[in-house]
C-alpha positions in Angstrom: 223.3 146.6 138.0 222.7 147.3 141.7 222.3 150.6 143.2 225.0 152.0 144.7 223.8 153.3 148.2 226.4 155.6 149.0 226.0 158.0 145.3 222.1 157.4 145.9 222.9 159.2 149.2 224.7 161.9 147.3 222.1 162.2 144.7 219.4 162.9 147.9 222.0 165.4 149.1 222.5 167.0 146.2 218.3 167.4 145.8 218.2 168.3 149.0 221.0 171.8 148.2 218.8 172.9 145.5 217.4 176.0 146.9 215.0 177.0 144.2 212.8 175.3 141.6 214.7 177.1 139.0 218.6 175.7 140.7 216.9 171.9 140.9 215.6 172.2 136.7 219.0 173.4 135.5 220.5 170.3 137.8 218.0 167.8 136.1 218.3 169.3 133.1 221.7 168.7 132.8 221.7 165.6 134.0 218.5 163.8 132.2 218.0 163.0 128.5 215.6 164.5 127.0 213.6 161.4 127.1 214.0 160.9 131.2 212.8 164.6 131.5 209.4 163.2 129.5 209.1 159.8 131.5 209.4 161.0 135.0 207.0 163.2 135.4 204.3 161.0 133.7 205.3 158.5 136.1 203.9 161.3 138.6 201.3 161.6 136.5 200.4 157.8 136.6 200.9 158.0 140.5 198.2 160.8 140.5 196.1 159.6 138.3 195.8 156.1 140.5 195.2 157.7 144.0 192.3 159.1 142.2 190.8 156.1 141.3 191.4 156.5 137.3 191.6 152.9 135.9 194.6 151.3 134.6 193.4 151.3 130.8 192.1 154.8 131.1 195.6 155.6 132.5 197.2 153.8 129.5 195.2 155.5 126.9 195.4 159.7 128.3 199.4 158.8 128.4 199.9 156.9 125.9 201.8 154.7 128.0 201.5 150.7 128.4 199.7 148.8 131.3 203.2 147.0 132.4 204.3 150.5 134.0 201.1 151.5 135.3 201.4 148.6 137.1 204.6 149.0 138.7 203.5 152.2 139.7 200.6 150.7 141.5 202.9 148.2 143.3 205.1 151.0 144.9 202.2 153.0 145.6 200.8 149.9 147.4 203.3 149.6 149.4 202.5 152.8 150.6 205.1 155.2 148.4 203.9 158.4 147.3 202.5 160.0 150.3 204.0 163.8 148.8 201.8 163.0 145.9 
């Protein structure tokens, strides 16, 4: 399935309307499962935890989450994503 640019586009705009922290979690809220509201922001916490220096397995083991991620999350952040993190 390929991303559809133009409701991308809307889901930035819609972001972008959320005027408090509290308007944006009752958006994501309703629109996550209750499993994307727990993978996401480990995936932050991954990004975080590499521009820190932390080690991949170290990574793995604090977040119980397996090497394969933590290494796409070091490709994007190698290509220089992540620079509000």
């Amino acid at each position: 399935m390929s991303m559809n640019k133009k409701y991308f586009d809307e889901l930035l705009e819609i972001f972008l309307e959320c005027k408090s922290k509290k308007e944006l979690s009752h958006f994501l809220f309703g629109l996550l499962t209750e499993n994307e509201l727990t993978e996401i922001p480990v995936r932050i916490q991954i990004i975080k935890m590499l521009k820190r220096g932390v080690t991949q397995r170290e990574i793995s083991q604090k977040l119980g989450v397996g090497v394969a991620t933590i290494t796409r999350g070091a490709k994007e952040l190698h290509k220089g994503r992540f620079e509000n993190i």
